[in-house]
C-alpha positions as CSV (number, residue, x, y, z in Angstrom):
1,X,114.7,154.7,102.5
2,X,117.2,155.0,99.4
3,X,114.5,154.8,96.0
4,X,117.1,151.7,95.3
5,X,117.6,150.0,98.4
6,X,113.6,150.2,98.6
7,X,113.1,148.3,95.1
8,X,115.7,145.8,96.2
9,X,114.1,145.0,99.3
10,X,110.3,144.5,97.2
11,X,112.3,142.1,94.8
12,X,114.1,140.0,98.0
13,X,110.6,139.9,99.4
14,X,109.3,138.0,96.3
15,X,112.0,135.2,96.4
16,X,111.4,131.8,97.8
17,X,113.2,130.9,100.7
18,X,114.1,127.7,99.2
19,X,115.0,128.2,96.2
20,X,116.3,131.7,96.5
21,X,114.5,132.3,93.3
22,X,111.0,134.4,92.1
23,X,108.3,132.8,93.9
24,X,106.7,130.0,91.2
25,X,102.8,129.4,92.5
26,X,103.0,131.0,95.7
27,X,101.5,129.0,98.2
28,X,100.9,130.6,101.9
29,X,101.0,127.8,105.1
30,X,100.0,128.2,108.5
31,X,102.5,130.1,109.8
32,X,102.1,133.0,107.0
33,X,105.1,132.5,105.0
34,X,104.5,132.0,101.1
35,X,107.0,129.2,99.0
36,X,107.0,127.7,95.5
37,X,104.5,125.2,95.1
38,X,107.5,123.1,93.6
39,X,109.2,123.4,96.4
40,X,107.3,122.5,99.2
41,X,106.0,119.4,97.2
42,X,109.9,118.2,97.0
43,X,110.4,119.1,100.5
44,X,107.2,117.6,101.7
45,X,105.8,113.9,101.2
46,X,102.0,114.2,100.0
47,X,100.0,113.4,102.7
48,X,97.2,111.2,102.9
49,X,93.9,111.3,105.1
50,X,95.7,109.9,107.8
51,X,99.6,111.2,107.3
52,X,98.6,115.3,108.3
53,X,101.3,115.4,111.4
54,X,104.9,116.3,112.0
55,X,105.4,118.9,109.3
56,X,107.1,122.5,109.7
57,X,107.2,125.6,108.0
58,X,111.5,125.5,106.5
59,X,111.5,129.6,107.4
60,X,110.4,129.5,111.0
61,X,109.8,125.6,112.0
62,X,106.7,126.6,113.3
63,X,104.2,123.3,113.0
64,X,102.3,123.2,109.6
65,X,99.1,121.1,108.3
66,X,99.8,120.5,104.6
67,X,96.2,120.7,104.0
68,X,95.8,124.0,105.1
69,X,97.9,125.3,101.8
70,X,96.8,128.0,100.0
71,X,97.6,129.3,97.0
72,X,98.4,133.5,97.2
73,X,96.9,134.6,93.9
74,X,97.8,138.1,95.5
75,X,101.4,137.6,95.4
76,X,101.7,135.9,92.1
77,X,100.6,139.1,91.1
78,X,102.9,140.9,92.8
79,X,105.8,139.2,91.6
80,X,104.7,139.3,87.8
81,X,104.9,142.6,88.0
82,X,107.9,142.5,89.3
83,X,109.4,140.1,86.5
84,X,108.1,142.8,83.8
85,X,111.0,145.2,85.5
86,X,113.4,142.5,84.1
87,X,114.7,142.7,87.9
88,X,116.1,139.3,89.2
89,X,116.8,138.4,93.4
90,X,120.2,139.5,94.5
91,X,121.0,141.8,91.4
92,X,119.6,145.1,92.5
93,X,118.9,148.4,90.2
94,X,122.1,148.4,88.3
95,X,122.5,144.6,87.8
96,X,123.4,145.6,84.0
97,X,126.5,148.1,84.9
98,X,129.7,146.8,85.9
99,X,130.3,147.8,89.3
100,X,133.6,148.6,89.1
101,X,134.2,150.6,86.2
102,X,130.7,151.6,85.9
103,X,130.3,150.6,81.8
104,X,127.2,148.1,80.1
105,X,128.6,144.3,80.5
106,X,128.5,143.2,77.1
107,X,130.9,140.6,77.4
108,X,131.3,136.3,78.4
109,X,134.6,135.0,80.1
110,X,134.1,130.9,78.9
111,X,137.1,130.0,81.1
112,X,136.0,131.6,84.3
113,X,132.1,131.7,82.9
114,X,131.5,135.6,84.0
115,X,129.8,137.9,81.9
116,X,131.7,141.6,82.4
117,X,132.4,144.9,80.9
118,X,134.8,145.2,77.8
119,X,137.3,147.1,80.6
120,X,137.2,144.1,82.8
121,X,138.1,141.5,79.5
122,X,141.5,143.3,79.1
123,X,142.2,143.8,82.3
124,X,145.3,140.6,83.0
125,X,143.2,137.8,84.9
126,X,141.1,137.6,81.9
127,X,143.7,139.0,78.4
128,X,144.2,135.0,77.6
129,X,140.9,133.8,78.0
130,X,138.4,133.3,75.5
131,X,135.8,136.4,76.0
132,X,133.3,137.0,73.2
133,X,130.1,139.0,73.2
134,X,127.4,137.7,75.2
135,X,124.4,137.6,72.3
136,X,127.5,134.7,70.7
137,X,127.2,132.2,73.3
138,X,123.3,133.1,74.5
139,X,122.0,129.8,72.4
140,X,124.8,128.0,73.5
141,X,124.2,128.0,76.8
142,X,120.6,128.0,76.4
143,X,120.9,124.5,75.1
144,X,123.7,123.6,77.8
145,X,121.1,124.7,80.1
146,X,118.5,122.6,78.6
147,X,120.1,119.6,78.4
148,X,121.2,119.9,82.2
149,X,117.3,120.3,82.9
150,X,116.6,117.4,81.0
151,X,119.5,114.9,82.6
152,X,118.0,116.8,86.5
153,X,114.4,115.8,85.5
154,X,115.1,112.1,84.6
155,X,117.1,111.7,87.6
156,X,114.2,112.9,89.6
157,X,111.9,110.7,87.7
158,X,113.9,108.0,88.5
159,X,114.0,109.5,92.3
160,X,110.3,109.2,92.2
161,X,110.2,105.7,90.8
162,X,112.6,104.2,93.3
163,X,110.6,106.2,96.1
164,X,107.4,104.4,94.6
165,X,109.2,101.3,94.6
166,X,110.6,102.0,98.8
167,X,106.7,102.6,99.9
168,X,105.2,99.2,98.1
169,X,108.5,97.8,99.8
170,X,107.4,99.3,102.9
171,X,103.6,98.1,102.7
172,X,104.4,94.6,101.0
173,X,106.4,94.1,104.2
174,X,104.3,94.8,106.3
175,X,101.2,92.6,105.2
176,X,104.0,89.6,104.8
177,X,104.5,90.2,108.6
178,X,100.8,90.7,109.7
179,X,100.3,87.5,107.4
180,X,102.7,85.4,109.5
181,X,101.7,86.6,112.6
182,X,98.2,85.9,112.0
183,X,99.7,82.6,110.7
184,X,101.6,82.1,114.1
185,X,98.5,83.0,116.5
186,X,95.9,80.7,114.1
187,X,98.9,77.6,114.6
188,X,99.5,77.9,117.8
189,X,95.5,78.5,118.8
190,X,95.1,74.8,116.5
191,X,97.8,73.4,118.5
192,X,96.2,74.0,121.7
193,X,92.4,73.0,119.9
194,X,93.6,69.4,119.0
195,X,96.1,68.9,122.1
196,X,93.0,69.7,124.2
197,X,91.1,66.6,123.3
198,X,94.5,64.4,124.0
199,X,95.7,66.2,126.9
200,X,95.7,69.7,128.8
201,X,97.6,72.1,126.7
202,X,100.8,73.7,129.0
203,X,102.1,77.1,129.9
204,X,105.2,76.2,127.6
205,X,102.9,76.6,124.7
206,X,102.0,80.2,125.4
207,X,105.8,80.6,126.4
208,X,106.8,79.3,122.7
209,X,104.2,81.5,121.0
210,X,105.2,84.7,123.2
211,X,108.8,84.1,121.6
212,X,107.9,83.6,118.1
213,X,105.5,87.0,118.4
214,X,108.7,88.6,119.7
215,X,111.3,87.6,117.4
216,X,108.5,88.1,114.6
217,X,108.4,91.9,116.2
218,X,112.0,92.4,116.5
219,X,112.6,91.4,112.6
220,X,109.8,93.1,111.3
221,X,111.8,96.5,113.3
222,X,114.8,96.0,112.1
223,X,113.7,96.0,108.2
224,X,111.2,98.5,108.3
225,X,114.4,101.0,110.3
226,X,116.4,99.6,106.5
227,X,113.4,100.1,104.4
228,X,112.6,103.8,106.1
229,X,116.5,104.8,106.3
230,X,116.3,104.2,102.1
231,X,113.1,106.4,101.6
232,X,114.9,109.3,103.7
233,X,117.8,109.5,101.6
234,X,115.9,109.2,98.6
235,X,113.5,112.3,99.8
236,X,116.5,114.4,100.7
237,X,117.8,113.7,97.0
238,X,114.8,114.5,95.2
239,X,114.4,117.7,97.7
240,X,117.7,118.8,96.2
241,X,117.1,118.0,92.5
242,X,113.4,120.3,93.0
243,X,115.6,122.8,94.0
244,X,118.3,122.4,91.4
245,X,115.9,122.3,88.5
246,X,114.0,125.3,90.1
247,X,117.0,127.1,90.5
248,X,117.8,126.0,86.2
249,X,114.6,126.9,85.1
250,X,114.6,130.3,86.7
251,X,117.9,131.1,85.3
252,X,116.7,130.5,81.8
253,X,114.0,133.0,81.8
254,X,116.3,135.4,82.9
255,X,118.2,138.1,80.1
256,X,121.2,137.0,78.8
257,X,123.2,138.6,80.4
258,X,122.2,137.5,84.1
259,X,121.9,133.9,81.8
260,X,125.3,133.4,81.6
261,X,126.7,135.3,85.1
262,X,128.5,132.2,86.9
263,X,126.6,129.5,84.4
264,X,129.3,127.1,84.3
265,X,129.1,126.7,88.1
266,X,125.7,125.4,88.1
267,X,126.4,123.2,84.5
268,X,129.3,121.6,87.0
269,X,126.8,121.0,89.6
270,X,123.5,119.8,87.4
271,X,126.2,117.0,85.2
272,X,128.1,116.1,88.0
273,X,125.0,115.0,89.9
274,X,124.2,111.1,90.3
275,X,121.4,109.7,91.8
276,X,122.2,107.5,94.7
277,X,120.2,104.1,94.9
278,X,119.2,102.7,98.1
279,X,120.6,99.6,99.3
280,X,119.0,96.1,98.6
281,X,116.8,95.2,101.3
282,X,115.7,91.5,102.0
283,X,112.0,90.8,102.6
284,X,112.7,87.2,103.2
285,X,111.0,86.3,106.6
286,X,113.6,84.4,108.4
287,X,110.4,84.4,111.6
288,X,109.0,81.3,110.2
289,X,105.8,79.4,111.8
290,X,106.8,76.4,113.7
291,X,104.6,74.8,116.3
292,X,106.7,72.2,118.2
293,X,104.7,69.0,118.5
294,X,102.2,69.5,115.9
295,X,103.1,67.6,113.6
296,X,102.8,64.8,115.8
297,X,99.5,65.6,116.7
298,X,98.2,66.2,113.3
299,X,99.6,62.6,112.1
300,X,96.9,60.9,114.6
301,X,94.2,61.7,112.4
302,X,96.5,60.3,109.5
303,X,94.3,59.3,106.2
304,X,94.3,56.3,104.0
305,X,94.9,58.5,100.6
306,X,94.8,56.6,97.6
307,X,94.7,57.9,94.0
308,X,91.8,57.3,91.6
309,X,92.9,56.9,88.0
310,X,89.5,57.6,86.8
311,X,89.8,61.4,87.5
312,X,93.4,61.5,85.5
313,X,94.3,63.5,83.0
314,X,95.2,61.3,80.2
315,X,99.0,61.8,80.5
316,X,99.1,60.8,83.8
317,X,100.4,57.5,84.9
318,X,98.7,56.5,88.4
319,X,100.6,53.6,90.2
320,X,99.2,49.5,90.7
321,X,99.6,50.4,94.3
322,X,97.4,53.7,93.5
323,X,100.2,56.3,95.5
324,X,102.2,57.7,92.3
325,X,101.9,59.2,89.9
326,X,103.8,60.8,86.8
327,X,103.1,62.5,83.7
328,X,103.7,60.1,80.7
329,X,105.6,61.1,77.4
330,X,102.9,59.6,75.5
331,X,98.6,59.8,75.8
332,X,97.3,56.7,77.6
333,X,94.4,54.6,75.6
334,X,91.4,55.6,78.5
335,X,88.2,56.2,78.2
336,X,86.7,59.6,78.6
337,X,84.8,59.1,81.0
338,X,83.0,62.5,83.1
339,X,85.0,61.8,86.1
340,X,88.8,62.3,84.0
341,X,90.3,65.8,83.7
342,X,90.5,66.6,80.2
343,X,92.6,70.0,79.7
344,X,94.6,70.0,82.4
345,X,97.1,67.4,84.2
346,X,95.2,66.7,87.8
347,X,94.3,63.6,89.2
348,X,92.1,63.5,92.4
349,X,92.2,61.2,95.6
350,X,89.1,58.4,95.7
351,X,87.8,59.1,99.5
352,X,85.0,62.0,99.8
353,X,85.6,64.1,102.4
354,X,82.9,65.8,104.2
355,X,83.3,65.5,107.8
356,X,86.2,65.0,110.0
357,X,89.9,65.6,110.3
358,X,92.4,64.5,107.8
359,X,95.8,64.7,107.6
360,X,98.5,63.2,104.7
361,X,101.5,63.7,103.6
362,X,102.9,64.0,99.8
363,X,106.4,63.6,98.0
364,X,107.2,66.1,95.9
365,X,111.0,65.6,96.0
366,X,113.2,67.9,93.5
367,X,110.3,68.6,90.9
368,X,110.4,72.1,89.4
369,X,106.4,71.8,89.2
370,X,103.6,70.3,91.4
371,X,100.5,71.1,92.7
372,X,98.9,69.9,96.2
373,X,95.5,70.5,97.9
374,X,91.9,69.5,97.8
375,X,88.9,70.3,95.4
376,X,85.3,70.1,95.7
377,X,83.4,67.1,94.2
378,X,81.8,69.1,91.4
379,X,84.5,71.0,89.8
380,X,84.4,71.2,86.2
381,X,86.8,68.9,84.8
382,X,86.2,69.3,81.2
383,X,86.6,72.9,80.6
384,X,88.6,75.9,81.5
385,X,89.2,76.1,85.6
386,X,90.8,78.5,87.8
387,X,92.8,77.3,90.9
388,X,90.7,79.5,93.3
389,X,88.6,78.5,96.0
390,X,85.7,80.9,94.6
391,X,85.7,77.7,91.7
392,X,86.3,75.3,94.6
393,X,90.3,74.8,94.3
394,X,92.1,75.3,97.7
395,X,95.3,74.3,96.6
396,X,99.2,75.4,96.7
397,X,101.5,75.1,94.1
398,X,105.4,75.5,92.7
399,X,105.7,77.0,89.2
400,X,109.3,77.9,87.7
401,X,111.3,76.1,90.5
402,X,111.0,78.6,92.9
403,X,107.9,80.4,93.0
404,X,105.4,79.2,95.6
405,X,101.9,80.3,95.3
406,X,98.1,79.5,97.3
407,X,95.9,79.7,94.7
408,X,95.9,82.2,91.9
409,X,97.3,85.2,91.3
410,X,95.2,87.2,93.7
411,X,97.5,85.6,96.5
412,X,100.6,86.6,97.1
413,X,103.7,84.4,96.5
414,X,104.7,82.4,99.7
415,X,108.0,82.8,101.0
416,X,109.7,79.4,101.8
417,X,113.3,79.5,103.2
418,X,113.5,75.7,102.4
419,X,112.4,74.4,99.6
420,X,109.7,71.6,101.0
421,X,110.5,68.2,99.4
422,X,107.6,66.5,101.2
423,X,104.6,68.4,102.5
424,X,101.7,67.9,104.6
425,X,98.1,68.6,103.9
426,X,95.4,69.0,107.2
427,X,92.0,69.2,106.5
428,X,89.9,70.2,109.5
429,X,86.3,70.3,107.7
430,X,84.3,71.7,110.6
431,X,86.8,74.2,111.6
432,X,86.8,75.7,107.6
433,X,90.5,74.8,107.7
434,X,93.1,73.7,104.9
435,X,96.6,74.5,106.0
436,X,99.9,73.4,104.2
437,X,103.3,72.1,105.9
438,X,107.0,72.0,105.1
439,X,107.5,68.2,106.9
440,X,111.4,69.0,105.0
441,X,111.8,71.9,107.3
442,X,110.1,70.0,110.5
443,X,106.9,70.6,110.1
444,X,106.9,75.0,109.1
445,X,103.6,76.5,108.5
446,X,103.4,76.9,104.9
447,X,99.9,78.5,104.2
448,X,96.3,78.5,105.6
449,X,93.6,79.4,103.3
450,X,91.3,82.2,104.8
451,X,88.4,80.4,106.7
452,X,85.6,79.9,104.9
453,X,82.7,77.2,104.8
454,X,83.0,74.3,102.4
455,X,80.3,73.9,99.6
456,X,79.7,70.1,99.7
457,X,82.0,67.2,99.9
458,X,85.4,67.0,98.9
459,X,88.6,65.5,97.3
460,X,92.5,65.3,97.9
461,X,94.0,67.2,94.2
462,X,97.1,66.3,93.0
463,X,99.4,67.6,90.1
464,X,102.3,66.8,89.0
465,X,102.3,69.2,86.2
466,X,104.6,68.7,82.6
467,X,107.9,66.7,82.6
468,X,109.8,70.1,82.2
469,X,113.6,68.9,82.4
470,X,115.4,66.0,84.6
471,X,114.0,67.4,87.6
472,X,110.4,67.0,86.8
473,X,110.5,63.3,86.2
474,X,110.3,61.8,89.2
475,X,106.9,60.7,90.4
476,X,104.7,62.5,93.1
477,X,104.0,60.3,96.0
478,X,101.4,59.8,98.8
479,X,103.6,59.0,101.5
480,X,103.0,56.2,104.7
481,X,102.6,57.6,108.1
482,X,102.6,54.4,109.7
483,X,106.1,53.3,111.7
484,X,106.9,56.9,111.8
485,X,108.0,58.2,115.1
């Protein structure tokens, strides 16, 4: 073989397929074949200890594990030695002569961005362009090319951001769904607990909870196919910006002269690009929990709630009738006695519950802020409490107008379609169960807390929080069950 054509063939063979440029820590798959480490990453997802499937080599498509990656010390030596010849892929021996007239190119075209020989620069495609000598414009285009590396990189920052962003998409969705499913099954399995004892539970409940499975199942599809459609397109972007900005940073380690050879092709490409953002995707579960019938149910063990003003904070303005209450614009003259919340605006129902089924309904109307549930006896109502049921607080509540959340932080926010004007509180106290429902929206599962014993007797827990605008004026109410169809 020609001395030439053989050296040319060693530098091809030290080129990524990708990127078409010197192989950048080699790394050898299954198959044999050797990429840029850069490269593969971009063109790969990381996999974890349970994603190790469906991967193949870009060369051949033969299947790959992506654990099984390599790095080929062997060949990174082979193509720094190569780099020392100051030989580049696709430019051969004599990638400093001028092909055609055989003299040194010394010379940059800026209108048509070619570097070429001084015989070339007069010839008449190029006598009225602006052609100076190469070393002129070498720091120039240097910086061009480093500003185009630095726009690339934020965009793929961004890429990887907004990839970040589709997989907690992804994963939020998906406990939301196995929340309300378990939600639907745990509803549907109390249904058919308390309509036992009244009568025999029929087929059409299994029928009803069959169909609220399946349209849960068809939802939870169709937003995960939205969800999965946005993290494709965002891969396939930030595949091509690894390659771009591999293809940039090759090119400015190269001489000057192979620098500047078609550079304000790929300036075009590297300014002109623009990340495109995925399209909004709702996560609002329009599958809600709704057993038919239960609300009827639950409303025969109905309770006789009242309020006890002894446990009130002292801005709070409990009713004659002991069913309201509101927070006052001014402290009320009560004693301090070690039943009354003193930091915080609660006031607790008078019966102890520690047996039993219970079931009542409150009036929370427009307010912007409220707080519903139950507490254990011995909560600490004189210092600093946390509205979890690890401090004996199993309670839901509204802050800002519009986010709805069981307990504290550590629980997610609750998606409610319909904004609950009245809700309903069930407290099974055998079964371990406190569940919360939107009587507004007919009676939709709102939120059970996870099952867990209780320590102890317990109370009903009201809040009505601050008077926080017009909204948050109006008094919280324990509403009558009786006459009620």
């Amino acid at each position: 073989m020609d001395p030439t054509a053989l050296v040319e063939a060693v530098v091809e063979e030290v080129a990524c397929p990708i990127c078409m440029t010197f192989l950048r820590e080699p790394m050898s798959i299954d198959c044999g074949h050797s990429f840029c480490h850069s490269c593969l990453s971009g063109l790969w997802e990381v996999p974890g200890e349970s994603q190790n499937w469906g991967y193949t080599c870009p060369l051949c498509r033969a299947p790959v594990q992506p654990r099984n990656l390599r790095p080929n010390w062997q060949l990174a030596s082979v193509v720094e030695k190569v780099r020392l010849l100051r030989l580049h892929p696709g430019t051969g021996l004599r990638g400093d002569v001028c092909e055609r007239h055989g003299e040194q190119l010394k010379v940059f075209c800026k209108e048509d961005g070619l570097v070429m020989c001084e015989a070339c620069s007069r010839s008449p495609e190029h006598e009225a362009h602006s052609v100076v000598p190469v070393e002129d414009v070498a720091w120039e285009y240097k910086w061009k090319l480093h500003e185009a590396l630095e726009h690339l990189k934020k965009e793929q920052e961004e890429a990887w951001k907004l990839e970040v962003g589709e997989r907690k998409q992804t994963a939020d969705w998906k406990i939301q769904v196995e929340t309300r499913k378990q939600s639907i099954m745990w509803e549907f399995e109390k249904y058919r607990r308390l309509l036992k004892q009244k009568q025999p539970p029929g087929r059409q409940l299994e029928v009803e909870a069959k169909a609220a499975l399946a349209s849960l199942e068809q939802e939870e599809g169709e937003t995960l196919q939205k969800l999965q459609s946005n993290y494709d397109k965002l891969t396939q972007q930030s595949q091509a910006l690894w390659r771009m900005i591999a293809e940039l940073e090759e090119r400015s380690q190269w001489p000057v002269r192979w620098m500047l050879q078609g550079i304000e092709e790929i300036l075009h490409r590297s300014k002109s690009w623009s990340l495109q953002r995925p399209e909004p995707v709702s996560l609002e579960l329009k599958t809600d929990c709704r057993v038919l019938g239960l609300r009827g149910i639950l409303k025969t063990y109905a309770a006789d709630v009242c309020l006890d003003p002894d446990t009130a904070y002292y801005r709070l303005i409990v009713s004659e009738d002991r069913k309201h209450v509101y927070y006052g614009d001014a402290k009320q003259n009560v004693p301090d006695n070690p039943e009354r919340f003193y930091r915080y605006n609660i006031v607790l129902g008078s019966q102890c519950i520690s047996s039993g089924r219970h079931y009542w309904e409150v009036e929370v109307g427009e307010r912007s802020e409220w707080g519903l549930g139950v507490c254990k006896e011995s909560v600490d109502r004189k210092e600093v409490v946390y509205l979890s049921p690890h401090y004996g607080f199993w309670v839901i509540r509204l802050r800002k107008g519009d986010e709805y959340r069981a307990g504290t932080d550590e629980y997610p926010l609750l998606s409610l379609p319909v904004p609950p004007r009245r809700v309903g509180v069930f407290l099974d106290y055998e079964a371990h169960d406190i569940s919360f429902y939107n009587v507004t929206d007919s009676g939709s599962h709102i939120f059970t807390f996870p099952r867990c014993p209780f320590p102890g007797r317990l109370l009903p827990y009201f809040s009505p929080c601050y008077s926080i605008g017009a909204n948050n004026t109006a008094p919280m109410a324990i509403c009558s069950l009786d006459g009620e169809d």
